[in-house]
N, C-alpha and C positions, 0 to 999 in steps of 0.2 A: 237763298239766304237761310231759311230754315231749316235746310240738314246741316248748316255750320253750326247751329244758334244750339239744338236739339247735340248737336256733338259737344259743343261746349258744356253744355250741360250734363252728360254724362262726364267729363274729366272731372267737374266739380263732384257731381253726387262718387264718380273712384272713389276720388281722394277724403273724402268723408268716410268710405265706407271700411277703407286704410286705414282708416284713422280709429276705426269701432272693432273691426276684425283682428283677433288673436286665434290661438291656436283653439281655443274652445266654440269661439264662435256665441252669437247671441240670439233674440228674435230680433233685435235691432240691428246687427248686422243684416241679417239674411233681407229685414224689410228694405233695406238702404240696395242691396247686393241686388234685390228683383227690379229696384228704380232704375238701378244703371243698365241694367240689361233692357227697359221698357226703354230706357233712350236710344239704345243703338238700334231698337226695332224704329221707334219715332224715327230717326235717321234717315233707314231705309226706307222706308215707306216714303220720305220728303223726298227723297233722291228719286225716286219711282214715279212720284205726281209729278217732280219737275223736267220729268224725261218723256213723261206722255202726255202732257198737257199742248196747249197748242203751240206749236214751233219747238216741239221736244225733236232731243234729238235720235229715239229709238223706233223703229219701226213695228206697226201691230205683230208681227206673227216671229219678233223676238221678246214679247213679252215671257213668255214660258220659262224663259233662265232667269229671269227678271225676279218674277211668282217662287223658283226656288230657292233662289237666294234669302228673299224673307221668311220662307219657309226654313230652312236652316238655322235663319237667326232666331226664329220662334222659339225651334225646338233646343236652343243653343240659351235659350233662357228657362225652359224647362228642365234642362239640363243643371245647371246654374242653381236655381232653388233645390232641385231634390237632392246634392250633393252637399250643398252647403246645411241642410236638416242634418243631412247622415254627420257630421261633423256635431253638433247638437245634441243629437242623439247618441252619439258616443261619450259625451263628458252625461249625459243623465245615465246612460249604462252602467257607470260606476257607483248611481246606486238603485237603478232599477234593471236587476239583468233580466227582465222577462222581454226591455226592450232589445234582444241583440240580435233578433230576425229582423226588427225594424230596418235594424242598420244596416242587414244584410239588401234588401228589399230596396231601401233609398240609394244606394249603392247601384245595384244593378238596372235600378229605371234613370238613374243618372247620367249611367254610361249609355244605356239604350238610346236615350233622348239625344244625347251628344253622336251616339252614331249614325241614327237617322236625318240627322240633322248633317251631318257627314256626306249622305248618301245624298239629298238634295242638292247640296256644294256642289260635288261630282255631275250629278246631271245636267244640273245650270250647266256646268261646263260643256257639255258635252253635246244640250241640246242647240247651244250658241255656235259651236262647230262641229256640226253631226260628220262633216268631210274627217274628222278627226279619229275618227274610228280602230283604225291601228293604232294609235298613239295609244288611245284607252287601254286597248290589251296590251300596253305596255307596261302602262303604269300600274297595270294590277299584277303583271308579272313582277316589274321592278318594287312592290311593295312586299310580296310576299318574301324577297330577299333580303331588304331592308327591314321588314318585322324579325324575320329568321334571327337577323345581324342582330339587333335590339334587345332583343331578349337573351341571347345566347349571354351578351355583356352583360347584364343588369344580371340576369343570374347566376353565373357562373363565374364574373370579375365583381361584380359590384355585392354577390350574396341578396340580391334582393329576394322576397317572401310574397309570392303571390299567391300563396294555396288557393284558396276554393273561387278566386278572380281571375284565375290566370289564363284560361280559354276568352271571357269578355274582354279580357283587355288586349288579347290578343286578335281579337276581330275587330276591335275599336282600334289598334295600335294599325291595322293594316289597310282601314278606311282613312286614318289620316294620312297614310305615306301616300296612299293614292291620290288624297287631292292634292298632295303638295307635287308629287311626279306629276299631275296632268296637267296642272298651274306651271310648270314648269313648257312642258310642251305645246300649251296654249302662249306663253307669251313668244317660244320660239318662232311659233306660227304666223302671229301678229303681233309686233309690240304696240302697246296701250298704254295709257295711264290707269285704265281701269285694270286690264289685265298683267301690271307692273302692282296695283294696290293688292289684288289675290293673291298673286304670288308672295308678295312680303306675308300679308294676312293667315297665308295657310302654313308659312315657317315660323313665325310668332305660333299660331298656336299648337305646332307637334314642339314648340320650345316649351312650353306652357303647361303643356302636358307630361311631357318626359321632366319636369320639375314635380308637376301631381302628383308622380308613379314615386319620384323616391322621397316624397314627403307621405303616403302613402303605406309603400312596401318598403320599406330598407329595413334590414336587419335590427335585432331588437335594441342591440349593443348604441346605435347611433343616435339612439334618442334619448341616451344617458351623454350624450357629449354637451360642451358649453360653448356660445356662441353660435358662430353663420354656419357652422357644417353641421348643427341638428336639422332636420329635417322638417322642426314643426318650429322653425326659426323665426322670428318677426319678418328678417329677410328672406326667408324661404317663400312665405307667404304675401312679401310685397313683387315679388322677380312673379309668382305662379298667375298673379292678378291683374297685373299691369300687362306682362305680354298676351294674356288670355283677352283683356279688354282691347287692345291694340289690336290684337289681327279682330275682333266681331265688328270694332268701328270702320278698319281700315276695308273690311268687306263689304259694310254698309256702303260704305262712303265709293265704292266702286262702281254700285248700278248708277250713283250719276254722270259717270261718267263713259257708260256701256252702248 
């Protein structure tokens, strides 16, 4: 009952936070933005006591995929705050530049936290099916192709502008294609309800993400456009938040049923 209750109440604090967040962002967004994230951690953790307590249904020594799943979600909310500062800190940069290392600096522990946080995902996986071991080098092969693919479009059809981000996002861009390949190969292996909720979870959030990138880097021309194809659009920003919050809950909500 309680990771329903703690879910619900992240939809509510969202759509609050929807409702505060524009393109410049606030300290009242960001406070609302670290509640929703504190709920999808509350989630996990309910989903986690409700699976080891007595008559749970996970066994002690797969707690470990369990531990990095919340670990994920942890650093998925430290991620979360330090990104949404650099957004912050961007609208005070125009009139304090001495902030524009900040921005640099909240930027890259943003991404950092989101890729470590990455790398947990991945191990939960992996330590849940350690038989799965070729599928792994699979899907870090099949990532590095899909990064290759990704980037080629974005900068070469799309003009996007990654200067001095574009090796981090490139190691973040190639951490996510991995869990979403081995989320893929884990539910071939076994279908689940849990391991059907990853799978959605970890395509929500390389959506979510590849919306961040060209609200983010896109060309400087598209952020003089009018309406849903600027980039730092009301809708840009409701599609980057909602799938981003969708796949942490729909992650959450998968060690109950693991």
């Amino acid at each position: 009952m309680m990771p329903y209750i703690f879910l619900g109440l992240g939809v509510i604090s969202l759509g609050l936070f929807l409702f505060k967040r524009d393109k410049k962002s606030s300290v009242i967004a960001i406070a609302i933005k670290a509640l929703t994230s504190i709920f999808f951690i509350l989630t996990a953790m309910f989903c986690f006591i409700s699976n080891v307590s007595e008559g749970g249904k996970v066994a002690y020594n797969d707690l470990l995929p369990l531990i990095f799943l919340i670990l994920g979600l942890v650093f998925g909310m430290i991620g979360d705050i330090f990104l949404d500062f650099k957004i912050y800190f961007k609208t005070l940069n125009m009139r304090f530049l001495c902030l524009e290392n900040d921005y640099d600096i909240l930027m890259i522990t943003g991404m950092s936290a989101f890729g470590i946080g990455h790398i947990f995902y991945i191990s939960s996986s992996y330590t849940f099916y350690p038989e799965l071991w070729l599928e792994l080098i699979y899907s870090i092969l099949g990532a590095i192709v899909l990064v290759v693919l990704i980037f080629v479009i974005s900068i070469k059809v799309m003009k996007m502008t990654f200067r001095k981000f574009l090796i981090p996002c490139i190691i973040y861009g190639f951490l996510l294609c991995a869990f979403v390949l081995f989320s893929i190969f884990r539910i071939i292996h076994e279908y689940s309800l849990a391991n059907l909720l990853l799978l959605i979870g970890s395509i929500l959030f390389i959506v979510s993400d590849l919306i961040l990138s060209i609200t983010y880097f896109s060309k400087e021309e598209d952020y003089k456009k009018e309406g849903l194809l600027n980039p730092e659009s009301r809708f840009m920003i409701i599609m980057n938040h909602t799938t981003y919050y969708a796949a942490q809950f729909l992650i959450a909500m998968a060690i109950l049923f693991m």
